[in-house]
C-alpha positions, 0 to 999 in steps of 0.5 A, a space after each residue: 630632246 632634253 638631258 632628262 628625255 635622253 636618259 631615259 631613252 638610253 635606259 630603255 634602248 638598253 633594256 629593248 635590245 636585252 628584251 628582244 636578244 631574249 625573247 627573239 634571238 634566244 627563243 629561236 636559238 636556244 642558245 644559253 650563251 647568249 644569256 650574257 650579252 642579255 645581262 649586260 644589257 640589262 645592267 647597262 640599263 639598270 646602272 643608268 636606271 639607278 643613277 636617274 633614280 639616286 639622282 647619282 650620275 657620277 656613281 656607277 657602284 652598284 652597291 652605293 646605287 642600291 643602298 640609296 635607292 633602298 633609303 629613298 625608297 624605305 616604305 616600298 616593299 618592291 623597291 626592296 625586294 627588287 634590290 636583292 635581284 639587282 644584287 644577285 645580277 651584280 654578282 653574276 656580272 662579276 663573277 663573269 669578270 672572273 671566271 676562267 670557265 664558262 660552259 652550256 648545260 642544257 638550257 643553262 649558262 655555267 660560270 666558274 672562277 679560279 677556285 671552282 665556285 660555280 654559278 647557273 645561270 638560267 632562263 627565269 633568272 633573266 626573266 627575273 632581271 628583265 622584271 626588275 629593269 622594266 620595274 625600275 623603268 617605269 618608277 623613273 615614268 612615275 617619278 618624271 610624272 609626278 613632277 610634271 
């Protein structure tokens, strides 16, 4: 298996095991804590995605990744609005460095920081991310074709 192949192998193992932790685990649980063990695996696979994408191995700032996508990709509008889901579950990961609170409420995962600021997560928010990393899988499919 060559460096191309294993890249993204490793991009849709990481995208799997957040698939099945949501439609598997989570369905049976109901469990909304689970839902970070989901988003840091989707953005596992969406960074690595990126980096493929970006031709940027070395850069693993999110912010840099899609200010490049979205110039290598200017005329594709699903690229774009892709970009700003990509940067709400960027957000979320961060926010979760910083919480000092994490709590369930009903079907949601509540985060908050030091200063109260809260977020909700939910279950169509991970559906969303999920969308957008399968999306992202199959542009790099289209690219490494269109090479071929």
């Amino acid at each position: 298996m060559n460096e191309e192949e294993q890249s993204i192998d490793d991009i849709e193992k990481s995208y799997q095991s957040a698939l099945h932790l949501y439609t598997i685990t989570y369905s049976i649980l109901k469990e909304p804590k689970l839902f970070l063990g989901i988003i840091y695996n989707i953005f596992q696979s969406v960074e690595k995605a990126l980096q493929r994408l970006t031709q940027s191995p070395q850069d693993s700032n999110i912010n840099s990744l899609l200010h490049k996508l979205q110039q290598l990709y200017s005329e594709d509008k699903k690229v774009i609005s892709s970009c700003e889901s990509l940067r709400q579950l960027s957000e979320t990961i961060t926010l979760h460095k910083k919480s000092t609170i994490l709590f369930p409420r009903g079907q949601s995962l509540v985060l908050a920081d030091k200063k109260y600021e809260l977020k909700l997560i939910t279950s169509a928010d991970i559906g969303s991310f999920l969308a957008v990393n399968y999306f992202l899988i199959t542009l790099i499919k289209r690219e490494m074709n269109r090479k071929e």
